[in-house]
C-alpha positions in Angstrom: 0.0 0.0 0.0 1.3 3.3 -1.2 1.5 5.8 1.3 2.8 8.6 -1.5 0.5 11.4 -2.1 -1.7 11.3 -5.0 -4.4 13.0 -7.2 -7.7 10.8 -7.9 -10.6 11.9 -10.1 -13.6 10.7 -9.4 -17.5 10.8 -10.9 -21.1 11.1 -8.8 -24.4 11.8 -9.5 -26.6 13.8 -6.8 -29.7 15.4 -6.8 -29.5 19.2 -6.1 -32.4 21.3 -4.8 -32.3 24.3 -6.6 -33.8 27.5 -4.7 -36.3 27.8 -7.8 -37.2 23.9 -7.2 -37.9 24.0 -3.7 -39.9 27.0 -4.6 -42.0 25.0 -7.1 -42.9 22.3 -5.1 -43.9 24.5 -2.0 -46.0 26.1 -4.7 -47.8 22.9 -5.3 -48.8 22.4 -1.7 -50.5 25.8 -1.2 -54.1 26.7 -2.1 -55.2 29.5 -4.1 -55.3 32.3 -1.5 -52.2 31.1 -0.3 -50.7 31.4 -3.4 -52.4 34.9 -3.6 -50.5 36.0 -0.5 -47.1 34.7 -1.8 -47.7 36.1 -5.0 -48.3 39.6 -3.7 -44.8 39.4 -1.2 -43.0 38.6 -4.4 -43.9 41.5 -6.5 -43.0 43.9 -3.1 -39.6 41.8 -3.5 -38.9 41.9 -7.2 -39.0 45.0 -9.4 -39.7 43.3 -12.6 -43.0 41.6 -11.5 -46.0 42.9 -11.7 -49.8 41.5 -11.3 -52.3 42.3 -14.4 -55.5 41.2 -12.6 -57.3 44.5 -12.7 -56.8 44.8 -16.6 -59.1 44.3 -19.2 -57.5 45.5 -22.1 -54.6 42.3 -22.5 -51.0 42.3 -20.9 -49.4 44.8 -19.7 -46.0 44.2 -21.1 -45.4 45.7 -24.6 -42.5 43.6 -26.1 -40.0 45.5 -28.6 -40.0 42.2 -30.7 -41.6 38.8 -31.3 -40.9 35.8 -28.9 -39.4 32.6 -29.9 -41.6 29.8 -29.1 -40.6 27.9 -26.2 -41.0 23.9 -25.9 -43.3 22.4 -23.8 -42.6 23.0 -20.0 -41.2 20.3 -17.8 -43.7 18.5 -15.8 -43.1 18.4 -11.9 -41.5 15.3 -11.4 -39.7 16.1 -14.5 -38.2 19.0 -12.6 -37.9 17.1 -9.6 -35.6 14.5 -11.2 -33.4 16.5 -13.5 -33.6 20.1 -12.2 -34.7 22.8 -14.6 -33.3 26.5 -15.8 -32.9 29.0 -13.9 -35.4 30.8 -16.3 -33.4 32.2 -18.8 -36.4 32.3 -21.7 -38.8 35.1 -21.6 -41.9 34.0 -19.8 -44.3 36.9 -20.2 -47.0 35.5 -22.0 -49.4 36.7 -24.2 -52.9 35.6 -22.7 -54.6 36.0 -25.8 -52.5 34.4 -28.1 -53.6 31.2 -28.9 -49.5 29.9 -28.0 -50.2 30.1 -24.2 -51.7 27.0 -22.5 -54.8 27.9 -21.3 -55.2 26.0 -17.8 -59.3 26.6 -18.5 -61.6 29.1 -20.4 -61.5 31.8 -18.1 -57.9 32.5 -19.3 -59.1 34.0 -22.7 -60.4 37.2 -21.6 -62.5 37.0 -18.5 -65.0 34.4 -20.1 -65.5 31.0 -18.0 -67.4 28.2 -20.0 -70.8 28.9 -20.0 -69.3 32.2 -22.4 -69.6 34.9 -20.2 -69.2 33.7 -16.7 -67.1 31.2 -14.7 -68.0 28.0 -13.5 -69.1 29.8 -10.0 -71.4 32.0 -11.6 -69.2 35.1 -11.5 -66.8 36.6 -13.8 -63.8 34.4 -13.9 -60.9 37.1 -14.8 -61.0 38.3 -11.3 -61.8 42.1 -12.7 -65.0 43.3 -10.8 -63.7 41.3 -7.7 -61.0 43.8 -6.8 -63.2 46.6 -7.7 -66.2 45.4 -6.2 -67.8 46.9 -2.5 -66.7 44.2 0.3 -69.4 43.8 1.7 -67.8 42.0 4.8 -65.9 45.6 5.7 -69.5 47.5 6.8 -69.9 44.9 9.2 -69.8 46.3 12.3 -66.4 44.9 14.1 -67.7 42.5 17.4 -67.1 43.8 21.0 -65.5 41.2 23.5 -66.8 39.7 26.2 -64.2 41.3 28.4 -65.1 44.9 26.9 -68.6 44.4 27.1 -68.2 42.7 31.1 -66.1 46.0 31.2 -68.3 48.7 30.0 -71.2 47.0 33.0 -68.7 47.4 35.8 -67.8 51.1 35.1 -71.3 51.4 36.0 -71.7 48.8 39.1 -68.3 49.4 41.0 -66.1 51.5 41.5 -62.7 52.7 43.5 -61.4 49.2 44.8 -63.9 46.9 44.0 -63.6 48.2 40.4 -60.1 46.7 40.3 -60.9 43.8 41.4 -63.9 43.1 39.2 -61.4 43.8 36.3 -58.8 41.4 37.7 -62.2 38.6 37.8 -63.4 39.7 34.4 -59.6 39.2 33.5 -59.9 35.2 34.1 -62.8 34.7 32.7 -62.7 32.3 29.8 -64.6 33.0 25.9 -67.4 30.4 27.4 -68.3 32.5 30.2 -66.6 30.5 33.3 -64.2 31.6 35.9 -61.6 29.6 35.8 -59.4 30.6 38.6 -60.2 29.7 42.4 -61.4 32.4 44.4 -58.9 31.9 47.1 -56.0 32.1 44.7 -57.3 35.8 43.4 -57.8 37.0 47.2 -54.6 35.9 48.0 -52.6 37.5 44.8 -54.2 40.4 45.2 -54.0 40.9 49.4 -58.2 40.7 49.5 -60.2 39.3 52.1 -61.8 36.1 50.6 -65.5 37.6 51.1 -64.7 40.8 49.2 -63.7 39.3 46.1 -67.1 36.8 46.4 -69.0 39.8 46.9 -67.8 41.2 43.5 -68.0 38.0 41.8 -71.8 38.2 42.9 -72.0 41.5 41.4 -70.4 40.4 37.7 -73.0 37.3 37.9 -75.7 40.2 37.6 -73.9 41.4 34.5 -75.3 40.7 30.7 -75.3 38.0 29.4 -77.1 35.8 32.3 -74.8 32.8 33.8 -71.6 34.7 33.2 -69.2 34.3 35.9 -70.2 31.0 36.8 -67.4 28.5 38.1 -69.1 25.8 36.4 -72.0 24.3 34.7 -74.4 24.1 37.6 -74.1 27.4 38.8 -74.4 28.8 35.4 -77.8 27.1 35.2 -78.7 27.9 38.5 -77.9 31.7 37.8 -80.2 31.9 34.8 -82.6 30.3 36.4 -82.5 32.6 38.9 -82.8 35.2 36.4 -85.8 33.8 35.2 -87.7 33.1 38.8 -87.5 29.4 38.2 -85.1 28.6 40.8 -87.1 26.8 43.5 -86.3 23.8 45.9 -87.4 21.6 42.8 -85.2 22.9 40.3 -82.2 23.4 42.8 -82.3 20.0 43.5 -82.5 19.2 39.1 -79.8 21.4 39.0 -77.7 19.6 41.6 -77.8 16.6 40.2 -77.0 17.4 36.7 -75.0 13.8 36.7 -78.3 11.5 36.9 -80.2 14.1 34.0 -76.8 13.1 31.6 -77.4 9.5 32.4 -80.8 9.5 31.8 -82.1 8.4 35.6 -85.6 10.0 35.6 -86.7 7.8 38.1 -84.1 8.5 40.8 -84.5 12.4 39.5 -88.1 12.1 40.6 -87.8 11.0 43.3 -85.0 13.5 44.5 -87.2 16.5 43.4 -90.8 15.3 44.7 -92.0 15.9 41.4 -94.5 13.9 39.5 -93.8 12.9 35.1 -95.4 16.5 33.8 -93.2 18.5 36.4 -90.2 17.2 35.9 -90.4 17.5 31.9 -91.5 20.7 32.5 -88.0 21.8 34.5 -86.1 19.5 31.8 -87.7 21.6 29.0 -87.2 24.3 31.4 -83.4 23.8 31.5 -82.9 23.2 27.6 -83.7 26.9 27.8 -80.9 27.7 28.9 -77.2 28.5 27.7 -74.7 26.3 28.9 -72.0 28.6 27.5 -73.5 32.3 27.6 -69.9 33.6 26.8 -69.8 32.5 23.2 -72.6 35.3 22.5 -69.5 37.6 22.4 -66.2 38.3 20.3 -64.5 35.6 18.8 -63.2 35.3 15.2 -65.5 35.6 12.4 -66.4 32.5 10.4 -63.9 31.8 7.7 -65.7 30.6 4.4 -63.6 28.1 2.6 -62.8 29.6 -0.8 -62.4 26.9 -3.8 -59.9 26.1 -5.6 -61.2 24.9 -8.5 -64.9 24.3 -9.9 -66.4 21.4 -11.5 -69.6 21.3 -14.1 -70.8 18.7 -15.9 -71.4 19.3 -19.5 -73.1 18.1 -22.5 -69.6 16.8 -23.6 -68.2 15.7 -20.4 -67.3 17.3 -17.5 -65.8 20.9 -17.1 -62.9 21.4 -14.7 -61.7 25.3 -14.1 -59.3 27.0 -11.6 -60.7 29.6 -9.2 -58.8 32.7 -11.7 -60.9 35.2 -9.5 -58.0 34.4 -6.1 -55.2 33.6 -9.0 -53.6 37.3 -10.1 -51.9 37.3 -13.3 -48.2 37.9 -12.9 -46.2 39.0 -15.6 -42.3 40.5 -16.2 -42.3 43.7 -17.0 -39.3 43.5 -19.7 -39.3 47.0 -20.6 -38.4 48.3 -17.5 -35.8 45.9 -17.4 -34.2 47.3 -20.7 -34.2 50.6 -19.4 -32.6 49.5 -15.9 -30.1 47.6 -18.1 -29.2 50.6 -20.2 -29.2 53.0 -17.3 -25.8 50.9 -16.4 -24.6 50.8 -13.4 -21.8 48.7 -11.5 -21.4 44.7 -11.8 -23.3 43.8 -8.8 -26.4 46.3 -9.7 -26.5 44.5 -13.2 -26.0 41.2 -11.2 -29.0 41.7 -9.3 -30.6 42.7 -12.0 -30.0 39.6 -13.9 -31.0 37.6 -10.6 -34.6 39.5 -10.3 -35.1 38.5 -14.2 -33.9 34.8 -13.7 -36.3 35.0 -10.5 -39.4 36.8 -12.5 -39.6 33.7 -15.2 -38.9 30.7 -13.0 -42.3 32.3 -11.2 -44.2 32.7 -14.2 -43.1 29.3 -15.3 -44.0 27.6 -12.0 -47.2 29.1 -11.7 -48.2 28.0 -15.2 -46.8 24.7 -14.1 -48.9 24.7 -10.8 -52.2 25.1 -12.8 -51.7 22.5 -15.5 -50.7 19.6 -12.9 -53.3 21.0 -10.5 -55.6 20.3 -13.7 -54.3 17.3 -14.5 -54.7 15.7 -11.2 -58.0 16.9 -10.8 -59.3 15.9 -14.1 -57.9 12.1 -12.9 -60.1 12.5 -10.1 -63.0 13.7 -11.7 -62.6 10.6 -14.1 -62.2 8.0 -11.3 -65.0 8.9 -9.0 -67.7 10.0 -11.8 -70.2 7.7 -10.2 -69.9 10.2 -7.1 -70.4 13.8 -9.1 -73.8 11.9 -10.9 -75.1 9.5 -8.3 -73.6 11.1 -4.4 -71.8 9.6 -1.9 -72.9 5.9 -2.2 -70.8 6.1 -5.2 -67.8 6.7 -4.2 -65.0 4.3 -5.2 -62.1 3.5 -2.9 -58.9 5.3 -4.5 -55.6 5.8 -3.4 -52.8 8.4 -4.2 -50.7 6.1 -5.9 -53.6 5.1 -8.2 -54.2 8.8 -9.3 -50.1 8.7 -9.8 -50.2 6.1 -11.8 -52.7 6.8 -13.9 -50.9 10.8 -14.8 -47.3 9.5 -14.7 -46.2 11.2 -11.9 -44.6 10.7 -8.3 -47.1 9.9 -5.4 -45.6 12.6 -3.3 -46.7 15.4 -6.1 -50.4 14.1 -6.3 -50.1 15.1 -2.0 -48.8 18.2 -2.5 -51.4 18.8 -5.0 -54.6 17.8 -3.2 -53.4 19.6 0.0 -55.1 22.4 1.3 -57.7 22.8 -1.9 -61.3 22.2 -2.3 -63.2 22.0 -5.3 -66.9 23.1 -6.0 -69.6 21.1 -7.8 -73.6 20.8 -7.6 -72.8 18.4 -4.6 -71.5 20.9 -2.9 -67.7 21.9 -1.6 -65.2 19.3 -1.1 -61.4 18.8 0.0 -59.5 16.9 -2.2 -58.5 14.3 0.3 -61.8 13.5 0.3 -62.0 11.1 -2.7 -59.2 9.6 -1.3 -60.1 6.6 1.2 -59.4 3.3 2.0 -61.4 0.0 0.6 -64.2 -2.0 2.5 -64.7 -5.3 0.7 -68.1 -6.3 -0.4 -70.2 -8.8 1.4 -71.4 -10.2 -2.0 -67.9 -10.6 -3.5 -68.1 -7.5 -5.8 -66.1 -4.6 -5.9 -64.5 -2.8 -2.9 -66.7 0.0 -1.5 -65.0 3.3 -0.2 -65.1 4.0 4.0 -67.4 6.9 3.0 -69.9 5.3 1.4 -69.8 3.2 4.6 -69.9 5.9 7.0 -73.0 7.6 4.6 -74.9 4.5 4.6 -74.3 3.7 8.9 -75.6 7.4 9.2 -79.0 7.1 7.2 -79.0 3.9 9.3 -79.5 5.7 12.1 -81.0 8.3 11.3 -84.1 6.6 10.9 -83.8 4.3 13.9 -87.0 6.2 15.4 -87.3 4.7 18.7 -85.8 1.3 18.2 -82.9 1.6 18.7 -80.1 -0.2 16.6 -77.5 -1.4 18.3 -74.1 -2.0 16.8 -74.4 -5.4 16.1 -78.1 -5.0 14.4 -75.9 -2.0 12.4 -73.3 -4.8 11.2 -76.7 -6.7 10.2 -77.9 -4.4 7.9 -74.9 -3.1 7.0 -74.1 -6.5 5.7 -77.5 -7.0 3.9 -76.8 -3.9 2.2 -73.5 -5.9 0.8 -70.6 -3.8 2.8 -68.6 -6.5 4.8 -68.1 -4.8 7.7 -66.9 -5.7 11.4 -68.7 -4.5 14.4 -65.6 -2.4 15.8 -65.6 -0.8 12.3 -69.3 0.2 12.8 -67.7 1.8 16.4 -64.9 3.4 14.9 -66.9 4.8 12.1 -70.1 5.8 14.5 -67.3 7.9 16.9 -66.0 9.5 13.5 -69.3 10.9 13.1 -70.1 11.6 16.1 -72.9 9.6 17.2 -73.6 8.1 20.4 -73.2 4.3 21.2 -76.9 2.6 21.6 -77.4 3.3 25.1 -76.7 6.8 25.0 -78.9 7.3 22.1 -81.5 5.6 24.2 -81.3 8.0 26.8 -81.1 11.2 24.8 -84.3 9.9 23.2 -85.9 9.2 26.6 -84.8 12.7 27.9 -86.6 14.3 24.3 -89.8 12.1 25.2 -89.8 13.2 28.8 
């Protein structure tokens, strides 16, 4: 062995994430507002960008000479396994020439399918949205339940008390509940125990009735004071909250000296009631889920369309690159300059990207679970991301990216992505596999017209059975807890405590 130094040559292969790469898959995984938001932090960044999604009138780059036409983009495993430019072709595109890939009608001047209007029924260019009147902004903004506990004890205390009804108002949660022991609060703040329940008493005056409370009895018992129902009888109801949840109107009954018509009298009495008076109050507002794309059926087939009205156009403004360039300027200004270009396409080329494998894996869907889209959720066929893979030649982990975090509309209603996705349940007959939807669908209508016999799991794997899903009876649990319905027993007793 040669201990003499040496030079060696040697050859590997490695896969290199490229800045613009990473960027192009992370673009996969958003949804349309997301992409929105990204979009709009990248044209604050780069010069050369700029979004054409209030224009009417075509682009808004003029270019000083015609484009050469550019080959087919790379598809996303394409790029994934090779790597791609860094963008060096011109990417601002003419929408209306008849040379740019149009992801979906809408791209050709504002006009969706139905020749006027997108698939949602509004203009799809995304024009009158940004002009429109959000009607969202005259909403008057909602006051907290702290502000509003706040704006009652400027009127009911003052001097010391006053700071110590803000200190309570201060642990008391978005439900309503104080959620701090008494004794702790008198002893942070140096105040004889009876003082601070004497203020507590005076915030469980306050709007809305039950706030305060340290839990659920009192709350009832507060509001029922508030509504002069709060005698022997219903204290006794209310203190035994336990045996109403397990359905013991017997033992109840007998506890309250109350005949049948009494005590569903102080039951119905009790429904009245908010449990969590808090939630009146503040909070966020309700977030409707925006789609990403929107599905029609047609006399031809079916039509699939992005959501253009949350997509902005981006394009590279090349002219006021030329003048930058000819303003001159040291190396690393014309350096920069050439990085904000390189950066401009590979963005333009991405998002074009984005949309056509978007499509493309949507369309795959659309064909694999057309049984669903005409006929609902009894329909729908067990499929897997690999399957949808398959089927579009490309990687398993891009057909993720693409179904996360976007929902598509259609006259079933609005949908995730992930949901057409779910595992197989065999068929009892031998036939084909049924999807775990179709289960869960057909276990709820099951009991939803149970009336008042009730089915138990077992009868449920019965039926089930009969109506050819093979199905185990901790399957029937598992999918009954998914929805959210109640084992047999407890159904039993909520229908006993709605006939009582």
């Amino acid at each position: 062995m040669s201990l003499a130094p040496r030079l060696d040559l040697r050859q590997s292969q490695s896969l290199v994430m490229t800045p613009q790469l990473q960027q192009a898959i992370r673009l996969l995984a958003l949804s349309n507002l997301e992409v929105e938001g990204f979009i709009a932090e990248e044209i604050e960044k780069n010069p050369l960008l700029e979004s054409s999604a209030a224009e009417d009138d075509g682009p808004v780059v003029e270019r000083d000479a015609p484009e050469p036409a550019r080959d087919e983009p790379a598809s996303a495993d394409e790029l994934l396994m090779g790597g791609a430019d860094s963008g060096e072709a011109s990417l601002d595109v003419d929408f209306t020439s008849e040379t740019f890939h149009h992801d979906s009608a809408a791209d050709s001047g504002g006009a969706g399918m139905d020749g006027a209007l997108g698939l949602n029924g509004a203009s799809s260019g995304g024009a009158g949205g940004e002009d429109a009147p959000d009607l969202d902004s005259f909403a008057s903004a909602d006051i907290s339940l702290a502000d509003h506990l706040l704006a009652q004890a400027g009127t009911a205390v003052d001097g010391a008390d006053h700071f110590i009804a803000a200190h309570l108002i201060d642990q008391i949660d978005e439900c309503g509940y104080l959620t701090v022991p008494l004794l702790e609060i008198a002893n942070r703040l140096g105040v004889p125990l009876a003082r601070i329940e004497g203020v507590l008493g005076i915030i469980q005056t306050f709007d809305p009735t039950g706030v305060g409370a340290r839990d659920l009895a009192e709350c009832l018992a507060i509001q029922a004071k508030d509504a002069d129902r709060y005698d022997p009888c219903m204290a006794r109801l209310i203190d035994n909250l336990d045996l109403l949840a397990r359905g013991d109107l017997g033992r109840l009954r007998r506890l309250c000296h109350v005949d049948d018509e009494d005590l569903a009298d102080m039951i119905r009495e009790l429904r009245a009631y908010d449990p969590k008076p808090g939630c009146r109050y503040g909070g966020e507002a309700a977030q409707s889920v925006v789609p990403d794309l929107f599905i029609a059926r047609r006399k031809d087939g079916w039509g699939i369309e992005i959501n253009a009205a949350t997509l902005p156009r981006v394009l590279v403004n090349r002219n006021y690159y030329v003048e930058l360039n000819a303003a001159g300027g040291d190396r690393a200004s014309k350096a920069w300059l050439s990085d904000m270009l390189a950066s401009a396409n590979w963005l333009v080329k991405a998002l074009d990207q984005r949309q056509r494998t978007i499509i493309k894996v949507a369309t795959e869907i659309v064909k694999q679970q057309e049984a669903f889209f005409l006929h609902g959720v009894a329909h729908l066929k067990p499929m897997t991301l690999r399957q949808v893979a398959d089927a579009i030649e490309m990687h398993e982990s891009t057909v993720s990216r693409v179904t996360s975090n976007k929902y598509l509309s259609c006259a079933r209603g609005l949908y995730e992505l992930k949901y057409f996705f779910t595992s197989a349940i065999q068929s009892a007959d031998g036939g084909d596999a049924v999807s775990a939807n179709a289960v869960k669908a057909a276990l709820k209508a099951l009991i939803a017209v149970e009336g008042d016999k009730i089915l138990s799991d077992d009868t449920l794997v019965e039926l089930l059975n009969a109506k050819g899903f093979d199905i185990a009876r901790r399957t029937v649990a598992k999918y009954r807890e998914a929805l959210g319905i109640g084992s047999s027993v407890q159904r039993r007793r909520a229908r006993a405590l709605e006939g009582a």
